[in-house]
C-alpha positions in Angstrom: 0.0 0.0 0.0 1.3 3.3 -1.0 2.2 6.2 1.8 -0.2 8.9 1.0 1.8 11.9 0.3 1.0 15.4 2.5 0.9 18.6 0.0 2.5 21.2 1.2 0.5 25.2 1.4 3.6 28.2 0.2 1.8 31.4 -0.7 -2.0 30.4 -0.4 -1.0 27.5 -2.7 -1.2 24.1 -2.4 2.6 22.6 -4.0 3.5 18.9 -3.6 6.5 18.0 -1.1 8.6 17.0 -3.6 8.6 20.7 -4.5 7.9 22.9 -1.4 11.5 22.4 -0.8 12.8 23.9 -3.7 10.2 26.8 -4.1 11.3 27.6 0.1 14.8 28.1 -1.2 13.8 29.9 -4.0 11.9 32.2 -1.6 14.9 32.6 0.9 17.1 33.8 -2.4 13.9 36.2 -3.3 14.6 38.0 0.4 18.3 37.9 0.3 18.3 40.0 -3.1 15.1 42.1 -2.4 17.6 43.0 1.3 20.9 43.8 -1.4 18.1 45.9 -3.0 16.6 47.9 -0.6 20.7 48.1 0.9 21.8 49.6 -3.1 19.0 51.9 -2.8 20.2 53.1 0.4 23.8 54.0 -0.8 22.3 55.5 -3.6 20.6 58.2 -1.6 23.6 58.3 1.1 25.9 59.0 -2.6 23.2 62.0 -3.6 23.7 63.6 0.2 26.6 66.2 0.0 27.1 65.4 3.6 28.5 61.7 2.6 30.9 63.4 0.5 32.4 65.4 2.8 32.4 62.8 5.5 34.8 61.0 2.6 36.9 64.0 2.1 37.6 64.9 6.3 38.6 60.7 5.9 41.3 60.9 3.3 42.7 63.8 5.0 42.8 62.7 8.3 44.3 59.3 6.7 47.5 61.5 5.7 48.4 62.1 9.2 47.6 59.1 10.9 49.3 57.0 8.1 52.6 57.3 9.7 51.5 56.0 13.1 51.2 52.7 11.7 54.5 52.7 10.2 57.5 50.4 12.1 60.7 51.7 13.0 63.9 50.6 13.9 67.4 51.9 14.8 71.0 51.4 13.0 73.9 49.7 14.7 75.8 53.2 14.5 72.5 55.1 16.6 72.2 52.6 19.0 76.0 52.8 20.0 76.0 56.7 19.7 73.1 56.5 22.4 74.8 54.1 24.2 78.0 56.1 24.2 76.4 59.3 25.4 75.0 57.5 28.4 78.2 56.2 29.4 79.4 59.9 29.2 76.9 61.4 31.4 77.1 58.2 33.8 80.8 58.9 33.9 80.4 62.5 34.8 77.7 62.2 37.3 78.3 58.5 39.2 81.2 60.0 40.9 79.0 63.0 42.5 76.3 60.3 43.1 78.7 58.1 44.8 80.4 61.1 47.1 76.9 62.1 48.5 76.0 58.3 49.2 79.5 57.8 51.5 78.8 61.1 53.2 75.0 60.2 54.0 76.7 57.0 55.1 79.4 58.9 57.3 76.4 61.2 58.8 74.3 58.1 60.4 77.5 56.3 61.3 78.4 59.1 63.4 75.1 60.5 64.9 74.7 56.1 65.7 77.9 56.3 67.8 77.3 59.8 69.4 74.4 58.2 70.4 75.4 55.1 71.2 78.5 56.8 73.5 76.0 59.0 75.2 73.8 56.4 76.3 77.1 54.4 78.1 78.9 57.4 79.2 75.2 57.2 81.6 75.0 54.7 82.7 79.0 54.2 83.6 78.3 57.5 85.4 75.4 56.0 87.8 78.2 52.7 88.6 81.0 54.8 88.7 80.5 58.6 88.7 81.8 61.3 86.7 85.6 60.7 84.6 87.1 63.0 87.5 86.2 59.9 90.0 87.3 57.0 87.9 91.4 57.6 88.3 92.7 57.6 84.6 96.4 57.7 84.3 98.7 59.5 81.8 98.5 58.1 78.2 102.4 57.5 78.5 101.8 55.1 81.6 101.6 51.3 80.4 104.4 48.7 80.1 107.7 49.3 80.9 108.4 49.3 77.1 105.9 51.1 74.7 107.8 49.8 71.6 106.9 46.2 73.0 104.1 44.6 71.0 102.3 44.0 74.3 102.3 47.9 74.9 99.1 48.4 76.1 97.5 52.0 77.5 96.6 51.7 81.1 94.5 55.0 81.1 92.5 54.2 77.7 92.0 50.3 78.9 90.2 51.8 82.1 88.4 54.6 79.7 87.1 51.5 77.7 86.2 49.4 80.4 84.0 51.6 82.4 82.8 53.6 78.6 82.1 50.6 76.4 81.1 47.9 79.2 77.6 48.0 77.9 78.5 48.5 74.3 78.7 45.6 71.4 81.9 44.7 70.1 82.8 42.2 68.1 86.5 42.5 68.7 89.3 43.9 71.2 92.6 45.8 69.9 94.6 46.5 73.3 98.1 46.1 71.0 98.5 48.9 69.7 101.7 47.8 68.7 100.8 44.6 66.8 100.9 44.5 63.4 97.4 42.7 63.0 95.8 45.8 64.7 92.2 46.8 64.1 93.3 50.6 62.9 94.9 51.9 60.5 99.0 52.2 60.7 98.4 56.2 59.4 96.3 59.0 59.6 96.2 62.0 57.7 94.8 65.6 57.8 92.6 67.0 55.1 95.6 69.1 54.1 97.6 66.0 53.6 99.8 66.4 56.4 99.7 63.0 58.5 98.7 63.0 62.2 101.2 62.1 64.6 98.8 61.6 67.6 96.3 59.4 66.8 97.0 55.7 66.9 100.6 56.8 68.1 100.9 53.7 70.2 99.6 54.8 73.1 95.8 54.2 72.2 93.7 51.2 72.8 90.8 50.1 70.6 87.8 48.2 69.4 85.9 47.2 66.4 82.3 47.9 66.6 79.2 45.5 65.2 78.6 48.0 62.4 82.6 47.7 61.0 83.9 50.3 62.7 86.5 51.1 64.6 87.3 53.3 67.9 90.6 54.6 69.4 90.6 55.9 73.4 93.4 57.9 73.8 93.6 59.3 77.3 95.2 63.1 77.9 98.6 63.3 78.4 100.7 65.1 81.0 97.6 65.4 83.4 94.5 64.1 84.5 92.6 67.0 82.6 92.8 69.4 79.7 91.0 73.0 79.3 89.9 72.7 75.7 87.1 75.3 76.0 84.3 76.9 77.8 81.2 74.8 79.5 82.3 71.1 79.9 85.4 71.7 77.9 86.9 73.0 80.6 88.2 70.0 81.8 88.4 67.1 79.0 90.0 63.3 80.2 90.6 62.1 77.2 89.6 61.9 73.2 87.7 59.1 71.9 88.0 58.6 67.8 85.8 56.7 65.8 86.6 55.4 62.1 83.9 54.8 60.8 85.0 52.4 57.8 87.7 51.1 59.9 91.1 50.3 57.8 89.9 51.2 54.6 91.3 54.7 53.0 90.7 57.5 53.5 91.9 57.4 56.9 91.7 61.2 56.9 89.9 63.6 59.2 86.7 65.1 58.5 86.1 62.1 56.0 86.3 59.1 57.9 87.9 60.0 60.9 86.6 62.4 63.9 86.9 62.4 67.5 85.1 63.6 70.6 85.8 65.0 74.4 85.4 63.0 77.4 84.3 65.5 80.7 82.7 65.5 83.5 79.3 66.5 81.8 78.5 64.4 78.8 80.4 63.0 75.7 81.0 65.8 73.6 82.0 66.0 69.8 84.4 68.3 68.4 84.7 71.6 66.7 81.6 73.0 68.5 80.3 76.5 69.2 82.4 76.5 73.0 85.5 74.8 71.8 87.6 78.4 72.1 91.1 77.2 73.1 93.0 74.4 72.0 93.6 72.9 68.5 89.9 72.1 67.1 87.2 74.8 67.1 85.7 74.5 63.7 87.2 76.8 61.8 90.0 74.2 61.8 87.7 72.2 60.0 88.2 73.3 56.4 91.8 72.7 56.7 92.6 70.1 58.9 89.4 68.0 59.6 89.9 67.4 63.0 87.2 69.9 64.6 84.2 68.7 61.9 82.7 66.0 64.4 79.8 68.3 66.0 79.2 69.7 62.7 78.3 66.4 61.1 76.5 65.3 64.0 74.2 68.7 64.3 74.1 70.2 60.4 73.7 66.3 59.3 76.1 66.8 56.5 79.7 67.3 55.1 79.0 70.7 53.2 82.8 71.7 54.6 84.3 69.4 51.9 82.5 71.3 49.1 82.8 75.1 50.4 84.6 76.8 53.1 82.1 80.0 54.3 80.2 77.6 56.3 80.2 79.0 60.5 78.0 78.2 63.4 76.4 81.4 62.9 76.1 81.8 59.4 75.7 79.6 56.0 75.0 75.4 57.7 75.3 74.4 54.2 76.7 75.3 50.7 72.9 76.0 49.2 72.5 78.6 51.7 
């Protein structure tokens, strides 16, 4: 028995199956080129509207300045090692400046860290064992019977050290002065080149602190007190020097090497405002080096290397 076979209704019409397929797809072409159509029409009135023309114009001649921004570039060999060789000249010129105000920044908290460090045990060695006038510190000369023995050792800067630095970390001892494995360095020198004859001059004692560096007691010689000033620098016990990169160069005062007072009222630094007599006020500082320790520690900075109008009562710094 044959299937009956279902006609199909396309347009109000009744059309077999066998060809209601193909007059579907010939419908579906009928709307895709009556869409194209109405779509041509369109951009034939858009064409006709002086406004599309214009648009089209502003395009081509914004094109000609944006064309280039799509371009690639690249560099020659010869550019790239003429760039490269004028930031090797400016680095050259400028790393050394940048390198100078790094160490001196260094220098600054070094110093201010041992000023305060100092302070704080000069304290409390003052509650155990009163003021420096009480503690009975000896001539620097007074030690061994021979000083030019390597086992020469300072009897007044040992006792200095022991009641100073008893609460203070070190990582190392240098009571031989005289040794030649010693924690300082064999020379010093003033900024003017001359070299210092009294520091490290055998009759010192010393010690190596956590941070790397390195302090020298040296107690005052011919009696138990020096006038060096007004205020607490009336009566100074002894000088207490700190290197503050230990052995390494430059070994010179006002660079790495500066000292301060030991009295009866506090730790004090050199080349300040009271220091009137003696050696060191700071005016000594531009050409020696030695009295430039207060002036780091207060003005936070080494502006004395770079210009020499600077006073306690005037310029604190070359910008001024």
């Amino acid at each position: 028995m044959k299937e009956k076979i279902k006609n199909t209704k396309i347009l109000g019409k009744t059309v077999r199956p066998d060809k209601a397929k193909m007059l579907k797809q010939v419908q579906h072409d009928m709307g895709w080129v009556q869409g194209d159509m109405e779509v041509y029409g369109h951009c034939e009135r858009m064409r006709s509207n002086p406004a599309y023309h214009f648009a089209r114009s502003a395009d081509k001649v914004l094109s000609l300045f944006t064309s280039h921004l799509s371009r690639k570039f690249g560099f020659t060999l010869a550019e790239v090692l003429i760039t490269l060789g004028i930031i090797g000249v400016v680095a050259a010129m400028t790393m050394p400046s940048l390198i100078q105000k790094y160490q001196e920044r260094e220098t600054v908290v070094k110093l201010k860290k041992f000023y305060s460090t100092l302070s704080q045990s000069y304290l409390f060695a003052v509650q155990k064992y009163g003021t420096p006038s009480e503690w009975g510190i000896s001539d620097r000369s007074v030690g061994t019977t021979n000083e030019d023995d390597d086992s020469f050792v300072s009897d007044g800067g040992n006792l200095i050290k022991q009641r100073l630095f008893e609460n203070v970390k070190k990582i190392k001892d240098c009571d031989d002065a005289k040794k030649s494995d010693r924690c300082t360095a064999s020379e010093y020198y003033y900024l003017n080149g001359n070299k210092d004859t009294l520091a490290n001059n055998g009759s010192t004692t010393a010690g190596v602190m956590a941070d790397g560096s390195v302090f020298l007691i040296l107690p005052q010689m011919g009696q138990q007190w020096d006038n060096r000033g007004n205020g607490a620098l009336s009566q100074v016990f002894g000088l207490i020097y700190l290197d503050t990169n230990g052995k390494n160069p430059p070994n010179t005062y006002g660079k790495d090497l500066f000292f301060f007072y030991l009295t009866n009222k506090g730790i004090v630094p050199a080349g300040t405002e009271d220091e009137a007599k003696g050696n060191w006020p700071f005016s000594s500082c531009h050409q020696k080096g030695a009295g430039c320790a207060a002036w780091v520690i207060y003005n936070e900075n080494m502006d004395y290397l770079h210009c020499d109008d600077l006073s306690w009562n005037g310029k604190h710094k070359c910008s001024d």
